[in-house]
C-alpha positions as CSV (number, residue, x, y, z in Angstrom):
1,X,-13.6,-19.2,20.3
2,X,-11.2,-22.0,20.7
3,X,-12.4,-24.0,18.0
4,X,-11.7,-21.1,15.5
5,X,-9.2,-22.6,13.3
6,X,-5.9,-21.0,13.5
7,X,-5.3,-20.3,9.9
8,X,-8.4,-18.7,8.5
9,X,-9.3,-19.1,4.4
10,X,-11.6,-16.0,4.3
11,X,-10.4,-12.5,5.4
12,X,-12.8,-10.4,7.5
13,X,-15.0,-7.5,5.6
14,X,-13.6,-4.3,5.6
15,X,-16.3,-2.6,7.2
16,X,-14.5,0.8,8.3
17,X,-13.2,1.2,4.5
18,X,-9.5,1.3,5.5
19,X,-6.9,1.3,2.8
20,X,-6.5,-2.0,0.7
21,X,-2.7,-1.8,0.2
22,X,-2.9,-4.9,-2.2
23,X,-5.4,-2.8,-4.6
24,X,-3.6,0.3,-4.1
25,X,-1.1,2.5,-5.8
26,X,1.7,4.1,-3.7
27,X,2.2,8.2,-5.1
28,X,4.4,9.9,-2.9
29,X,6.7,9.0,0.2
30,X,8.0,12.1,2.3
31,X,10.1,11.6,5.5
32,X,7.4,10.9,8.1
33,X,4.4,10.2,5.5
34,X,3.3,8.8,2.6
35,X,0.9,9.5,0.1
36,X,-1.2,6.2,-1.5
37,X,-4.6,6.2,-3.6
38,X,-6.8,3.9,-2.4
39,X,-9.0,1.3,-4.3
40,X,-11.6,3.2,-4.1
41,X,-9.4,6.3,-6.3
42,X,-9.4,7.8,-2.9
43,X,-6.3,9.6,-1.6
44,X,-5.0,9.1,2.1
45,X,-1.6,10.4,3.9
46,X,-0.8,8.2,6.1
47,X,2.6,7.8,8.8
48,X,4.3,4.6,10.8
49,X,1.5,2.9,12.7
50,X,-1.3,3.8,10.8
51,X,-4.0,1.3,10.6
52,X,-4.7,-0.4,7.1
53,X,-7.1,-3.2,6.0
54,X,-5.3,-6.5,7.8
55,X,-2.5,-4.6,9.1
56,X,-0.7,-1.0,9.2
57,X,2.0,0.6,7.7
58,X,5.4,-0.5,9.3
59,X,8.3,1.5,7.6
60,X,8.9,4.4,5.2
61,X,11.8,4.9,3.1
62,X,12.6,7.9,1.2
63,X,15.7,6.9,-0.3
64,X,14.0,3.9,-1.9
65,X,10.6,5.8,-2.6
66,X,9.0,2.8,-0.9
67,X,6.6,1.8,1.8
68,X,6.9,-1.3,4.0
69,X,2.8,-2.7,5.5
70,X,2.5,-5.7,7.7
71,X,-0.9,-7.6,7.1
72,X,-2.3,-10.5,9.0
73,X,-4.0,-12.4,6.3
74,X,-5.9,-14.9,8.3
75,X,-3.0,-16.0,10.5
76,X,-0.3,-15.9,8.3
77,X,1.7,-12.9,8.6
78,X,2.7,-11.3,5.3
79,X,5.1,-8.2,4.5
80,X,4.2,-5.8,1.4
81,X,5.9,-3.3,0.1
82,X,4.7,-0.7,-2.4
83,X,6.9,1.7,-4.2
84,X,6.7,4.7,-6.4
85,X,6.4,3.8,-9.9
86,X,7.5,7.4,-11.7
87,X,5.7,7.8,-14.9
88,X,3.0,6.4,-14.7
């Protein structure tokens, strides 16, 4: 639809209940995989490429303990990154 505006306001509905990675805490972060509960208190293993709500998961890092998700929030593309937060 070429009158869709570029930029959109409103995200899409996650209708196939992928992970949120903005309402979700990252657990564990192995060599190929990671291991994040999802908003829902669900848990999920996921690796590089691996679809999430507005994006997928670009990068892990073990050495950090950190994951690294590009999401397409309307048109704008943002970076997240979750990391391990021990004790908690």
């Amino acid at each position: 639809d070429f009158l869709r505006p570029l930029i959109s306001t409103e995200p899409p509905p996650n209708i196939n209940h992928l992970v949120d990675v903005e309402r979700s805490v990252l657990r564990a972060v192995m060599a190929d995989k990671i291991f994040i509960v999802d908003q829902n208190g669900e848990g999920h293993i996921l690796q590089v490429g691996d679809p999430v709500y507005l994006g997928y998961l670009t990068k892990i890092d073990p050495a950090k303990n950190q994951a690294d998700f590009t999401l397409n929030k309307g048109g704008i593309i943002d970076h997240v990154d979750l990391k391990v937060r021990f004790g908690q």
